[in-house]
C-alpha positions in Angstrom: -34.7 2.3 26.0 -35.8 2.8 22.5 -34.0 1.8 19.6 -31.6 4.3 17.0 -33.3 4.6 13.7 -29.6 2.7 12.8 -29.9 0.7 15.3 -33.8 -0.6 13.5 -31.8 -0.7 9.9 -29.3 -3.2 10.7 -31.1 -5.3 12.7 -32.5 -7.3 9.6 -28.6 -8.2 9.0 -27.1 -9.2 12.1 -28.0 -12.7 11.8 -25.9 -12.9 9.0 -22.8 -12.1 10.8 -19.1 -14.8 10.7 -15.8 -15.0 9.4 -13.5 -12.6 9.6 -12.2 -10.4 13.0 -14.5 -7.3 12.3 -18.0 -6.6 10.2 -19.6 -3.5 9.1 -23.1 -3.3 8.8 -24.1 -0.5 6.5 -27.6 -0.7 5.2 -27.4 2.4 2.6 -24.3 0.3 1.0 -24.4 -2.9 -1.4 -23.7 -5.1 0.1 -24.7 -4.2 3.5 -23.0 -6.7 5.1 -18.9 -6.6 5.3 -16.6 -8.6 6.8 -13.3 -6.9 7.9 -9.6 -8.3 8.6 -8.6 -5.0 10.8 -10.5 -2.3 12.5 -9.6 0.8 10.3 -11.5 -1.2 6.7 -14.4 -1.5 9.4 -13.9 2.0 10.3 -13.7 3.5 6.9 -17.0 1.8 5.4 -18.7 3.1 8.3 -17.6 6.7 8.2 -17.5 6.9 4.3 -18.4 10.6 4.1 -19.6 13.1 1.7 -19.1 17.0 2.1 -22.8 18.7 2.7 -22.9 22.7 2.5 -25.4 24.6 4.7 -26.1 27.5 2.8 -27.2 29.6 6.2 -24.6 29.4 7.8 -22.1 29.2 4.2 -20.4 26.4 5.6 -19.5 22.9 4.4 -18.6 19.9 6.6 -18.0 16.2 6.1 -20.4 14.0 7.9 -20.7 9.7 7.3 -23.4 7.9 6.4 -23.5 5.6 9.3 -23.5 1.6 10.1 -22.5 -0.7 12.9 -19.1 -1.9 13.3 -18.5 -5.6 14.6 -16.0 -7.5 16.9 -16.1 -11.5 16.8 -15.3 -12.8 20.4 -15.5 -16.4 21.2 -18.7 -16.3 22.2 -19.9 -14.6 18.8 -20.4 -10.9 17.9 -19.6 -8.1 20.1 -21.1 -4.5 18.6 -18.2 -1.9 19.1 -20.0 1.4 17.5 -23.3 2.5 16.3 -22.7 5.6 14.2 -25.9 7.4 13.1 -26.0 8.5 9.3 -25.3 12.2 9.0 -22.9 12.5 12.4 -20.1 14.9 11.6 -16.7 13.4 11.7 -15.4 14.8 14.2 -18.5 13.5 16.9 -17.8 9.5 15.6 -17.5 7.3 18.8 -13.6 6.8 18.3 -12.5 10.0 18.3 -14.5 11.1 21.5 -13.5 8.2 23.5 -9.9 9.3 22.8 -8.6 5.2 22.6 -8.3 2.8 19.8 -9.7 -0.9 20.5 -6.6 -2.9 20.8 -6.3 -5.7 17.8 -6.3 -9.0 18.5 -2.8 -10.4 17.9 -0.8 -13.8 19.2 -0.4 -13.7 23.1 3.4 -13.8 23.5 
């Protein structure tokens, strides 16, 4: 299987990845490495978007500009979503699958 052209940007900082319960890789962000305590920040730096008008069709539409988000499991980093920059909002990973990742939390 080939790679994603995101997949090929973010491969330079996976190595760097630790600490907190989630990380974002974003490579057209400063720093493009982010650690996360919840889901949604991981979410959100991911999916930052910015309105882009098609003047054929005299439409505008959000779309994001893309990244890797992050789960640490015991046994290191599990990816969760690739999103590809320029993918309309409502196409992101999340909102197709129709479920939220549950968050860690104590076991009771």
């Amino acid at each position: 299987m080939t790679e994603s052209p995101m997949e090929r940007r973010c491969a330079a900082y996976r190595d760097k990845l630790k600490g907190e319960p989630y990380a974002s890789i974003v490579p057209s962000r400063a720093p493009e490495l982010k650690y996360h305590g919840n889901i949604g920040r991981a979410k959100q730096a991911v999916t930052y978007s910015e309105w882009i008008y098609n003047a054929e069709t005299r439409r505008s539409s959000r779309s994001v500009r893309g990244g890797e988000i992050y789960r640490r499991t015991a046994d290191g980093w599990e990816l969760l979503h690739r999103v590809e920059q320029g993918t309309p909002e409502s196409e992101l990973p999340w909102k197709q699958q129709g479920a939220e990742p549950v968050e860690p939390g104590p076991v009771p």
